[in-house]
MDAnalysis code that builds the backbone (N, CA, C; Angstrom):
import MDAnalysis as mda
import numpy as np

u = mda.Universe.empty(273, n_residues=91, atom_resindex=np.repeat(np.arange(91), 3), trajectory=True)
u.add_TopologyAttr("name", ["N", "CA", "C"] * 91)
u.add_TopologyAttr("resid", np.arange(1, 92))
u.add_TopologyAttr("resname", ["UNK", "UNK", "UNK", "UNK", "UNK", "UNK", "UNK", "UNK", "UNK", "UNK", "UNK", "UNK", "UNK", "UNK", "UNK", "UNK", "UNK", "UNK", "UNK", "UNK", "UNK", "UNK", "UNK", "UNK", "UNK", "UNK", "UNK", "UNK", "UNK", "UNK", "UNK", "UNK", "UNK", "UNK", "UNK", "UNK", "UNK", "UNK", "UNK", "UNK", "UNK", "UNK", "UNK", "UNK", "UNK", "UNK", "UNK", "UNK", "UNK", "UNK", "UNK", "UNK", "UNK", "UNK", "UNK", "UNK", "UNK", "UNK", "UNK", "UNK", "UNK", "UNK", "UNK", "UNK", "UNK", "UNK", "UNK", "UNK", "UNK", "UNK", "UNK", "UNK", "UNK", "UNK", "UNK", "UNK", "UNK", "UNK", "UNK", "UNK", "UNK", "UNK", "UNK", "UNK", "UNK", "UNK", "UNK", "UNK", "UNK", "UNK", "UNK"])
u.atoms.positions = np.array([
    [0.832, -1.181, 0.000],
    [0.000, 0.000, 0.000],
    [0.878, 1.245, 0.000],
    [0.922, 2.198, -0.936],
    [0.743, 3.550, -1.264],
    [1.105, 4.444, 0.106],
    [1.501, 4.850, 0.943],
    [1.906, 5.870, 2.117],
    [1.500, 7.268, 1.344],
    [0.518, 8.114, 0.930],
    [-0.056, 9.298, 0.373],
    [-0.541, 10.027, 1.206],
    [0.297, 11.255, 1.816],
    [-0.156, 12.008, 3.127],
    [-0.225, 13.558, 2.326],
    [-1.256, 14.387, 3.305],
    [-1.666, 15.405, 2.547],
    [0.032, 16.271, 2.443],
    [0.944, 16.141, 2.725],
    [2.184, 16.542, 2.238],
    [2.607, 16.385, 0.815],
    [2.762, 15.281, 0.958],
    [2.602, 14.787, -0.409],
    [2.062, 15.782, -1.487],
    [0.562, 15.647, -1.210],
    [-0.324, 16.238, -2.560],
    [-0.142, 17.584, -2.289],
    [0.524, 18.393, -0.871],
    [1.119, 19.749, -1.317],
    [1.928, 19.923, -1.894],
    [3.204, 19.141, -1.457],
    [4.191, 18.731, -2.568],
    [4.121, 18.741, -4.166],
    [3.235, 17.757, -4.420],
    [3.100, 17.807, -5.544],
    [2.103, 18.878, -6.382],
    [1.481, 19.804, -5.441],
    [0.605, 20.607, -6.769],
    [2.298, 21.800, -6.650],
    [3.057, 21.718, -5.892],
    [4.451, 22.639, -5.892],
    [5.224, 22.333, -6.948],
    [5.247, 21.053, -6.975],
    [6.190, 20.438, -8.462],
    [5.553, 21.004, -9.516],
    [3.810, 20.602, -9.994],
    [3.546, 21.067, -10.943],
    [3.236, 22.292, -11.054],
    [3.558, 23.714, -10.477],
    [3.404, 24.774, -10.379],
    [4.983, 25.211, -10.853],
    [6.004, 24.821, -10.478],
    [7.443, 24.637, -10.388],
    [7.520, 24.478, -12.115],
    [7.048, 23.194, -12.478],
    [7.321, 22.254, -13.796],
    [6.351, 23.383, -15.121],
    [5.283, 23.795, -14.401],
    [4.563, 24.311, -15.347],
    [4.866, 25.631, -15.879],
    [5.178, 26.598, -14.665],
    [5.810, 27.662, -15.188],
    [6.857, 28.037, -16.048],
    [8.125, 26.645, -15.819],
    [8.929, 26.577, -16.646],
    [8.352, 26.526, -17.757],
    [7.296, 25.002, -18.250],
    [7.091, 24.751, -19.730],
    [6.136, 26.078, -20.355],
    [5.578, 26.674, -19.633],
    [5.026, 28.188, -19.974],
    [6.134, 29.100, -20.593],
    [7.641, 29.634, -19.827],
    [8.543, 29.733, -20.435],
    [8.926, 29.526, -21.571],
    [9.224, 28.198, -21.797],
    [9.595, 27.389, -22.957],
    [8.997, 27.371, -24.009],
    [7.302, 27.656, -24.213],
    [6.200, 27.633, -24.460],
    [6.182, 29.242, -25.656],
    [6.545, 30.253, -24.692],
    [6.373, 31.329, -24.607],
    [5.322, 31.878, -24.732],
    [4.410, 31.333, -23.556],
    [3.377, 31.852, -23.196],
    [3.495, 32.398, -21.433],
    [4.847, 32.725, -21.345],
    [4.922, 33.550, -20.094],
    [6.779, 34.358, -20.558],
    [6.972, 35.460, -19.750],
    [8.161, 35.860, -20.052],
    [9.055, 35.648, -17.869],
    [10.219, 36.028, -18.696],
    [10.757, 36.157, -17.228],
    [10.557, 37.442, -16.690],
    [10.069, 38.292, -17.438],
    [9.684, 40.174, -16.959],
    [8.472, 39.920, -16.465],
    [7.770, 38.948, -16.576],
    [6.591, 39.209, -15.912],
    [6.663, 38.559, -13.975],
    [6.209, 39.225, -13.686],
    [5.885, 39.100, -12.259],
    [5.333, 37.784, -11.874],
    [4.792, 37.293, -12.552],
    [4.012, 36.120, -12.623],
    [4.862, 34.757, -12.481],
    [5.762, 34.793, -13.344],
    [6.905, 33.708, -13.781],
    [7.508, 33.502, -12.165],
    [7.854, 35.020, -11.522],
    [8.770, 34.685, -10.032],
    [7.449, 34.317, -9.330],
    [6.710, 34.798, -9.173],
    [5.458, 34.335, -7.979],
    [5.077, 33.185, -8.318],
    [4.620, 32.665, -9.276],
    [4.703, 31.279, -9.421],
    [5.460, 30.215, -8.969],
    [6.570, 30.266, -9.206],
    [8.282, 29.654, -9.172],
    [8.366, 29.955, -7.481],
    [7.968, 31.061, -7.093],
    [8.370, 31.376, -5.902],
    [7.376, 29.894, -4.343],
    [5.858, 30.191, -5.130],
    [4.704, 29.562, -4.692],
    [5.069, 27.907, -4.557],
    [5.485, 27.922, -5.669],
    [5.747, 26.129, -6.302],
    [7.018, 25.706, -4.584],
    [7.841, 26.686, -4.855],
    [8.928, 26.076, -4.145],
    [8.841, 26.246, -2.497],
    [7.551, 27.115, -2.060],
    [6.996, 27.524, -0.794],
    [6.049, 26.085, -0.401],
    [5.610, 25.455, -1.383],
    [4.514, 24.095, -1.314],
    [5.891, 22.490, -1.613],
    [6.564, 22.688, -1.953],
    [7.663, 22.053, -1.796],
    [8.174, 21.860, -0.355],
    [8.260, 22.850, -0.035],
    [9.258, 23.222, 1.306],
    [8.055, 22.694, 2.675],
    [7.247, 23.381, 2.008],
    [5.941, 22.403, 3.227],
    [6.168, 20.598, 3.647],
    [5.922, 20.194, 2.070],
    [5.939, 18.788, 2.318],
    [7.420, 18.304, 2.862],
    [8.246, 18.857, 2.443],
    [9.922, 18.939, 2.756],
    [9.765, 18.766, 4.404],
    [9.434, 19.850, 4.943],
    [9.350, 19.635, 6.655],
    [8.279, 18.621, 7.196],
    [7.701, 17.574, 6.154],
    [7.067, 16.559, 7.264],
    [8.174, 15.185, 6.400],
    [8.220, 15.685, 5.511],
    [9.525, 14.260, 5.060],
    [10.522, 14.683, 4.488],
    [11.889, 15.147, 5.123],
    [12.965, 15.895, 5.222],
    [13.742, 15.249, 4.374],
    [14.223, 16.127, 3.169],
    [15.444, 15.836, 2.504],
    [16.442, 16.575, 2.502],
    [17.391, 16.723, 2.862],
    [18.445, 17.751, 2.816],
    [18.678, 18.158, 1.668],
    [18.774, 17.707, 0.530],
    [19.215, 18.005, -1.344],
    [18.305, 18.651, -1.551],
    [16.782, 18.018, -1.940],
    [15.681, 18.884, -1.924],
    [15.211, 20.548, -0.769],
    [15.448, 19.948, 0.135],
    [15.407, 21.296, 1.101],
    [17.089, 22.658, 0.484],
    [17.796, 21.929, 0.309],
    [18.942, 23.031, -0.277],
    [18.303, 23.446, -1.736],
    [18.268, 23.185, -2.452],
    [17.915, 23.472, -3.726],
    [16.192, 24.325, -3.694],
    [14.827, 23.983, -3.073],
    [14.190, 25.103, -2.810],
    [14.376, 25.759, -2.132],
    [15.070, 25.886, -1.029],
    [15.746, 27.179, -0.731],
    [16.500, 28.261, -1.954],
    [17.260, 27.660, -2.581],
    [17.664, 28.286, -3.764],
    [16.777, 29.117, -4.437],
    [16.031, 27.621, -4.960],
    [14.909, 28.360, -5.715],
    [13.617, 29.273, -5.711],
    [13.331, 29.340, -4.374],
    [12.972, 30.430, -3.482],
    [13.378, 31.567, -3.829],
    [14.985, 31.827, -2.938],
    [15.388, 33.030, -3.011],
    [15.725, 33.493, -4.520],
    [15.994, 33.061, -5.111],
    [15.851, 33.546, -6.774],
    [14.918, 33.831, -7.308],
    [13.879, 33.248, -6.965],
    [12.596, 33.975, -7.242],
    [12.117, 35.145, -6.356],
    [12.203, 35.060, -5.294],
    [12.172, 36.136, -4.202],
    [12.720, 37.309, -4.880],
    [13.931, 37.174, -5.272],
    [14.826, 38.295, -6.198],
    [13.875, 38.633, -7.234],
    [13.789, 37.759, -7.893],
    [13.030, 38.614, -9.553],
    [12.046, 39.416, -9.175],
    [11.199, 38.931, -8.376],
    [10.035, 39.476, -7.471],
    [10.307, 40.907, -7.648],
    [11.143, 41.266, -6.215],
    [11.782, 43.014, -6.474],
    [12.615, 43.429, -6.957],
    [12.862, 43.078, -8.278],
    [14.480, 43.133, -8.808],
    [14.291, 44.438, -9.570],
    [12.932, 44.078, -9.932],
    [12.992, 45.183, -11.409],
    [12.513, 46.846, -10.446],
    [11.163, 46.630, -9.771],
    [10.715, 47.774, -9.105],
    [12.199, 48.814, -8.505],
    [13.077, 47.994, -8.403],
    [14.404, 48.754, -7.663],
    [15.038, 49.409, -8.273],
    [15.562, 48.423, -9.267],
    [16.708, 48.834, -10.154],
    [15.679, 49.680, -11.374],
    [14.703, 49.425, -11.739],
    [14.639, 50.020, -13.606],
    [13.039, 50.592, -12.896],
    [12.753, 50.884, -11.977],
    [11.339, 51.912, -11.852],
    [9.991, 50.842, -12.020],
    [8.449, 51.224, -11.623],
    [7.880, 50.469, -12.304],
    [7.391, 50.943, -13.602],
    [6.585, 50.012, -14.158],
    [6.388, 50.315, -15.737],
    [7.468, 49.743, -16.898],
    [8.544, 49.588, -16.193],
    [9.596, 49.294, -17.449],
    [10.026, 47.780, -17.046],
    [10.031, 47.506, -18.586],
    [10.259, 45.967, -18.720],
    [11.659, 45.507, -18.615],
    [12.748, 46.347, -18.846],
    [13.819, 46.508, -18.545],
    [14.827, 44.925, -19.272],
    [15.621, 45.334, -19.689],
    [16.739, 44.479, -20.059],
    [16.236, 43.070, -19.668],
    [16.290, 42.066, -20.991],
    [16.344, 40.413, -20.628],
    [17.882, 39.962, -20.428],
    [17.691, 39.085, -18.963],
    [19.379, 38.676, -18.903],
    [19.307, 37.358, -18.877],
])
């Protein structure tokens, strides 16, 4: 039998929030200037980190941490540096 705890299925709508935004990317039906792309990415890896603290991985817990704070960044990256309104330089 299956061990499926509601961690888990937070976990996993994080992966596919994580997985989807990328293929949206890829897709180009989302950009990285949009706000959307980090809050997403940001969300995915906040529902990760949930299920992470009831079944602890250290690799996984280092890496959304990462991916967190990199999204955390894009978040206020642009309002700082380039004003709002401007779409500002793709890097």
């Amino acid at each position: 039998m299956i061990d499926y705890g509601w961690h888990d299925l937070v976990g996993n709508i994080g992966v596919v929030l994580v997985i989807g935004t990328y293929l949206g990317l890829q897709m180009g039906r989302m950009s990285i200037n949009d706000h959307a792309y980090s809050a997403l990415n940001a969300a995915g890896a906040i529902l990760i980190l949930v299920s992470l603290a009831v079944d602890f991985n250290l690799s996984s817990f280092i890496i959304e941490i990462v991916w967190l704070s990199i999204s955390v960044y894009g978040l206020f990256r642009r309002p700082v540096n380039e004003g709002p309104g401007s779409a500002g330089p793709v890097r």
